[in-house]
C-alpha positions in Angstrom: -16.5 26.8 4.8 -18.9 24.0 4.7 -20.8 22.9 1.5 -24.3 21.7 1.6 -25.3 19.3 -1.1 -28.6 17.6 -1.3 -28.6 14.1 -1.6 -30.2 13.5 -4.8 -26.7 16.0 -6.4 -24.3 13.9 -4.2 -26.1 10.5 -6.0 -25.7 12.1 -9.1 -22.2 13.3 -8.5 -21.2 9.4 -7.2 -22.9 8.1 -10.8 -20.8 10.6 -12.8 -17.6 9.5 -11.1 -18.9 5.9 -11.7 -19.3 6.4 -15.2 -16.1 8.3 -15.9 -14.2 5.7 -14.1 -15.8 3.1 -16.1 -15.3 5.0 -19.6 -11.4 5.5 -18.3 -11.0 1.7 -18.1 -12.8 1.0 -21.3 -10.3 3.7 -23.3 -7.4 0.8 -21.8 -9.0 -1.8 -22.5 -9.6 -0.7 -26.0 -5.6 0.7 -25.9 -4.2 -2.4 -24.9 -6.6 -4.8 -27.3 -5.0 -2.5 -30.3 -1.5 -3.3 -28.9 -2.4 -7.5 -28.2 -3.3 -7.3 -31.8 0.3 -5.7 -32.6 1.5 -8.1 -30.9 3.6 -6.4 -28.8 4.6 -7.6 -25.1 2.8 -7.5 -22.1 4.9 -6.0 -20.4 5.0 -2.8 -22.7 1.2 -2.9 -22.7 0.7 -2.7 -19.2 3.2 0.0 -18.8 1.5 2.3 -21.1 -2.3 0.8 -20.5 -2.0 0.4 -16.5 -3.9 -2.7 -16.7 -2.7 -5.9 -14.7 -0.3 -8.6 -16.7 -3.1 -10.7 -15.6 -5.7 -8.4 -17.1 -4.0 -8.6 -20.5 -3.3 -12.4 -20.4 -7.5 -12.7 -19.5 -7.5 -10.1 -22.6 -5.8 -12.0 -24.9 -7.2 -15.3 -24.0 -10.5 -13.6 -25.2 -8.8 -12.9 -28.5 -8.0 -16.5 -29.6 
């Protein structure tokens, strides 16, 4: 079965994804700032946050 969308619902559909995406990686960002300010190591961070040691090091360079 082949699905027709018109191109003004796939635009819309390729924004919603964007935005999602983008709200995903602001709900880690905002995870792993919490746990910078804890104090706790990066290593721990990334593994529950999924962002990049370097991410967090850029992170927490922004904190001081």
């Amino acid at each position: 079965m082949i699905m027709k969308i018109d191109k003004a619902e796939a635009i819309n559909n390729a924004v919603m994804s964007t935005k999602v995406r983008e709200g995903m990686e602001l709900a880690r960002i905002e995870t792993a700032q919490s746990m910078l300010k804890d104090e706790l190591p990066l290593e721990t961070i990334s593994k529950y946050s999924k962002l990049s040691i370097e991410k967090l090091e850029e992170l927490k360079r922004e904190r001081e």
